[in-house]
C-alpha positions as CSV (number, residue, x, y, z in Angstrom):
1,X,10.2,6.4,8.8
2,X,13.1,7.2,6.9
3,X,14.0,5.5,4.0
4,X,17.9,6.1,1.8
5,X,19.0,4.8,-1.4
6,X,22.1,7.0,-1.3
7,X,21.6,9.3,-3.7
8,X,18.7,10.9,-1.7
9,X,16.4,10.5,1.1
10,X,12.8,10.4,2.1
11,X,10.9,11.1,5.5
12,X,7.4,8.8,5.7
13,X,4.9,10.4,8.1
14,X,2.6,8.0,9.7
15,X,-0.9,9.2,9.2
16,X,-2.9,6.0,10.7
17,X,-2.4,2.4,11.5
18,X,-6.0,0.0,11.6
19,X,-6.5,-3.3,12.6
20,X,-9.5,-5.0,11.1
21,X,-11.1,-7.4,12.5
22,X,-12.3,-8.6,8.7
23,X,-11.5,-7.8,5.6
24,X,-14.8,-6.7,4.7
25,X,-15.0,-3.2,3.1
26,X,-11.7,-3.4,1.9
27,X,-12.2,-4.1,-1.6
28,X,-15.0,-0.8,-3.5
29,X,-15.9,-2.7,-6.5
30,X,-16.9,-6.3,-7.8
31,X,-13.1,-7.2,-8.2
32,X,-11.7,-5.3,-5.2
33,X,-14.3,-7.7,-3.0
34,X,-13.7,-10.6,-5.1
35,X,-10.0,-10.5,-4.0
36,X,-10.6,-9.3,-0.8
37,X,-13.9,-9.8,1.0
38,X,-14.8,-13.2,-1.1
39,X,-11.0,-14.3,-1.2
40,X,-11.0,-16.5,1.8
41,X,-9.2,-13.3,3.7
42,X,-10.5,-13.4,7.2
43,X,-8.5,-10.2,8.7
44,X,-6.0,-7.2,7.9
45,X,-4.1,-4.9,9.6
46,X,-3.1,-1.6,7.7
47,X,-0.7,1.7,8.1
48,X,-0.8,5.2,6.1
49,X,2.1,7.5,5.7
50,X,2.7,10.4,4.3
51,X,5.5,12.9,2.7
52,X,5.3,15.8,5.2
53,X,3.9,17.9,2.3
54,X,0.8,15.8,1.2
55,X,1.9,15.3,-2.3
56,X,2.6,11.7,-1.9
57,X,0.8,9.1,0.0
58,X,1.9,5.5,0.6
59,X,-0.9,2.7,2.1
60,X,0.3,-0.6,3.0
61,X,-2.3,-3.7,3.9
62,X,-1.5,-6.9,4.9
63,X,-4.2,-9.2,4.5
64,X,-4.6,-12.8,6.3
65,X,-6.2,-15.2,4.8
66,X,-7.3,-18.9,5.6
67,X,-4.6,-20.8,3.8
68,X,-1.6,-20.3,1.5
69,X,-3.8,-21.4,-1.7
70,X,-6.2,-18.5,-0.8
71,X,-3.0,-15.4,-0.3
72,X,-1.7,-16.8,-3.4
73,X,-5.0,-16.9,-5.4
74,X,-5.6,-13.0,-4.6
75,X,-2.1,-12.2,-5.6
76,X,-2.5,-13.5,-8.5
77,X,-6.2,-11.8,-9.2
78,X,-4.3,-8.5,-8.2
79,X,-1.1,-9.0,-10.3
80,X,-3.5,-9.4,-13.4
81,X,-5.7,-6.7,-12.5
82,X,-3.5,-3.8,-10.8
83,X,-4.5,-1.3,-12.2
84,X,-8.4,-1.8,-11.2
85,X,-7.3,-3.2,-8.3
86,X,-5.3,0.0,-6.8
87,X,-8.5,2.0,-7.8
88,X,-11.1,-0.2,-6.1
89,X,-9.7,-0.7,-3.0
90,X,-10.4,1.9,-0.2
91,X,-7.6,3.8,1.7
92,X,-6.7,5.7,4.5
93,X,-5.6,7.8,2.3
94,X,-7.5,11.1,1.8
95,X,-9.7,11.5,-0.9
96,X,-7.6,13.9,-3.0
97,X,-7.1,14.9,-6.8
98,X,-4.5,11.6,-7.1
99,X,-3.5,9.2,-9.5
100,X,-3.6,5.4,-7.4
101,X,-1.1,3.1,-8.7
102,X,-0.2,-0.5,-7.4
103,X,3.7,-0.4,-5.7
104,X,3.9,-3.9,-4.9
105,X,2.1,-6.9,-4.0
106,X,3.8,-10.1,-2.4
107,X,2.6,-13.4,-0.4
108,X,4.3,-14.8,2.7
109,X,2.8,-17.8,3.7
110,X,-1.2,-17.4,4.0
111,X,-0.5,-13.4,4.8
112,X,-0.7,-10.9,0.9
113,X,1.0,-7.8,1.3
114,X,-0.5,-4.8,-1.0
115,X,1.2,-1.4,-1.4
116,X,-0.1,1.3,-2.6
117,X,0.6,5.0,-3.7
118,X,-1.5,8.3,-4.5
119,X,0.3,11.6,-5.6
120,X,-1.5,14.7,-5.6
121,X,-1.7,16.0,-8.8
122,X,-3.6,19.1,-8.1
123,X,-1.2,19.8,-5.5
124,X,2.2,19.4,-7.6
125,X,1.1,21.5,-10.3
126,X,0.6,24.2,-7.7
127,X,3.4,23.6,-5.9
128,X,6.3,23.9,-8.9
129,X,9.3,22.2,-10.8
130,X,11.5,22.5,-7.6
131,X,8.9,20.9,-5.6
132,X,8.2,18.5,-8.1
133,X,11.7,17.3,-8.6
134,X,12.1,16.9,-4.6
135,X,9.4,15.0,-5.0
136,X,10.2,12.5,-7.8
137,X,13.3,12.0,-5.8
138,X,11.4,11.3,-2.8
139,X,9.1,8.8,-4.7
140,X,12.1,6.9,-6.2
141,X,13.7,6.6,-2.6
142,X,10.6,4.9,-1.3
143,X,9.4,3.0,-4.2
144,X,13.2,1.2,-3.7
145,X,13.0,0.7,-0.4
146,X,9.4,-0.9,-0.5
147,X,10.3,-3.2,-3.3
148,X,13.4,-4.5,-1.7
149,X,11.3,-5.0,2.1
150,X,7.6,-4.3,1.2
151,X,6.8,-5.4,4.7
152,X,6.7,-2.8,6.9
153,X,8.4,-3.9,10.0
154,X,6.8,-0.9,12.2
155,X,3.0,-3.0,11.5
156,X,4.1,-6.3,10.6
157,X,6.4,-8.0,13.6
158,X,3.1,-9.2,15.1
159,X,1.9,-10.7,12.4
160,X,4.8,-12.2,10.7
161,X,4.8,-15.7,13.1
162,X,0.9,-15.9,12.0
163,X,1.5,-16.1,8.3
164,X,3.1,-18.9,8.1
């Protein structure tokens, strides 16, 4: 997936896509389950992608849950809680040296989209200011993007009539 802001671009590897049939597991701790498992959510669906280099991980969920009252509810739980939140919630992202941080999280109808980042820290120390700058660009360009459409079309058409 490419993604432009006009200044500079950004290529998104996609690493996995998962439907689940609940959204149990999804949450790691007591808060990630509270918003997630105990929430009223009854399903997800979820895609992974990549920079090309492995620095710089994106992971996008959208959740379904019973009613509009219950999406909104866990938005709100995650809004107040991000940074816990982006910590506690598993990935299919691979465990490497990163730093998790919350990119967005919206509500359309009884559907709660969360996006999430990891950079790999180790990695861009090893790899240089050239590659670090590339990078930074690269993580501006899709940041923007994701914020002004954080549904990803590519996972999302299907699901988009069932939200509501």
């Amino acid at each position: 997936m490419a993604y432009s802001n006009g200044d500079a671009e950004a290529t998104m590897h996609v690493k996995g896509t998962w439907d689940h049939e609940s959204c149990a597991g999804a949450g790691r701790s007591a808060l990630g389950r509270k918003a997630f498992d105990n929430g009223g959510c009854l399903y997800g669906i979820e895609i992974a992608m990549e920079n090309g280099s492995g620095l710089f991980w994106i992971d996008q969920r959208v959740f379904a849950y019973r009613d509009e009252a219950s999406a909104e509810a866990a938005r709100k739980l995650i809004e107040q809680n991000a940074d816990e939140i982006a910590e506690a919630m598993s990935f299919g992202i691979p465990e490497i040296s990163a730093h998790h941080a919350l990119g967005s999280v919206d509500t359309f109808g009884r559907c709660m989209v969360v996006a999430t980042a990891a950079l790999d820290m180790d990695g861009i120390k090893r790899s240089g200011k050239q590659a670090f700058d590339k990078l930074q660009d690269q993580v501006v360009v899709v940041w923007t993007s994701i914020k002004v459409e954080p549904v990803n079309a590519y996972m999302f058409g299907a699901y988009q009539e069932s939200c509501g």
